[in-house]
C-alpha positions in Angstrom: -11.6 -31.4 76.8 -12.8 -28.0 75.0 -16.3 -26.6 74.5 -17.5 -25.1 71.5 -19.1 -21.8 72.1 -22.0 -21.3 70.2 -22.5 -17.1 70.1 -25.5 -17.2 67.5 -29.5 -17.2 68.0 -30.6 -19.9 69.4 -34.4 -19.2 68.4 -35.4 -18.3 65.8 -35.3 -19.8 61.8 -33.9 -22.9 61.9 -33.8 -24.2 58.7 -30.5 -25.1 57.2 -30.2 -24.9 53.6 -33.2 -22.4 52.1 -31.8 -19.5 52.9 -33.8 -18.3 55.8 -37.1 -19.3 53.7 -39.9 -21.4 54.7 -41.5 -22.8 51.8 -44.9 -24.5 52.1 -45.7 -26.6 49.3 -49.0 -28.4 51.1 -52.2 -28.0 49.3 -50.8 -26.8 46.1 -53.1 -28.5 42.8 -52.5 -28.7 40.0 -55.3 -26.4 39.0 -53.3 -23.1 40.7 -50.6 -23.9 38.3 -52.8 -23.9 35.6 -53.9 -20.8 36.7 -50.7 -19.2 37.0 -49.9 -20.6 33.4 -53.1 -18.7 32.3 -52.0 -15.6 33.5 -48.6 -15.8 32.2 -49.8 -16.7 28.8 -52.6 -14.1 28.7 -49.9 -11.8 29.9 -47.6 -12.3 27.6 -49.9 -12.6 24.7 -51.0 -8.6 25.7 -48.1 -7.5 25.8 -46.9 -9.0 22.1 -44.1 -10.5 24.0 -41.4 -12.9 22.1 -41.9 -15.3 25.0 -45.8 -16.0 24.3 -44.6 -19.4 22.6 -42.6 -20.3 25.5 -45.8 -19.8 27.8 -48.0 -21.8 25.5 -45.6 -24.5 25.4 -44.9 -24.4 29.1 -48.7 -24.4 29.9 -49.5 -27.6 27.6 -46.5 -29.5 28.9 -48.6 -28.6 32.6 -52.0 -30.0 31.0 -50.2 -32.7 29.0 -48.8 -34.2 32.7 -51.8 -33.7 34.3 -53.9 -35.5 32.2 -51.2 -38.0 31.8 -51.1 -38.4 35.5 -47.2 -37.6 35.7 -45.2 -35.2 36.6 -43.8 -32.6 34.5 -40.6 -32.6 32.9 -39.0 -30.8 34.9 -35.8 -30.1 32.6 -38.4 -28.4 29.6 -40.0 -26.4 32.2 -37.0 -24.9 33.8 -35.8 -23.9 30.1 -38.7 -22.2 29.2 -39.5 -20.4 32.6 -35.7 -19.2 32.1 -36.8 -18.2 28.7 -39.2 -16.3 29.6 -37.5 -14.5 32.8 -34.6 -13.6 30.8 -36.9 -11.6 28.3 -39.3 -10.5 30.4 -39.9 -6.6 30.4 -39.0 -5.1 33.9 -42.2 -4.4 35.8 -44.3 -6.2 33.6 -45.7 -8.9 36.2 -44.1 -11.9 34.1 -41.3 -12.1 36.6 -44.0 -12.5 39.4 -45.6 -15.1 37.9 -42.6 -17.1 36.8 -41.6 -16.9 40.4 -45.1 -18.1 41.9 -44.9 -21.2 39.2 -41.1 -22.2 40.2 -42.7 -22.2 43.9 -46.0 -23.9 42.7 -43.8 -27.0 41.1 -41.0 -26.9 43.6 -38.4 -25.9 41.1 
């Protein structure tokens, strides 16, 4: 019978699968989506950026579900977060937000 030497950490992050991340999604609303969606839009909108629309539409699909009382599609607001990360000036703050939102709704 044969052992399996094991010559890693043994302490340490243990969680399999996110990378070496430890995302916390408790106590998240609604509301600090919202937020971020404010920001993005407001950003966007001051910068005369192409991706304004995609913001607007992005931040009404997060009202529409929340007075709804459903989630949000999570298909439309993939495509327009990609949208607006893939014409986002470098160093503008977009990409920061975009990020905080993907963590917000667990995308």
């Amino acid at each position: 019978m044969g052992t399996y030497n094991f010559h890693g950490p043994i302490s340490g992050q243990s969680n399999f699968g996110d990378h070496g991340l430890n995302q916390i999604f408790q106590g998240r609303s609604a509301a600090e989506a919202m937020g971020v969606a404010d920001d993005l839009v407001r950003l966007l909108r001051a910068e005369e950026s192409e991706q304004g629309d995609a913001a607007v539409q992005l931040r009404g699909e997060l009202a529409r579900a929340e007075s709804e009382g459903r989630s949000v599609d999570e298909g439309r607001v993939r495509g327009w977060l990609t949208t607006i990360r893939e014409g986002a000036a470098a160093g503008s703050g977009a990409l920061a937000l975009v990020a905080s939102l993907k963590q917000l709704l667990g995308l």
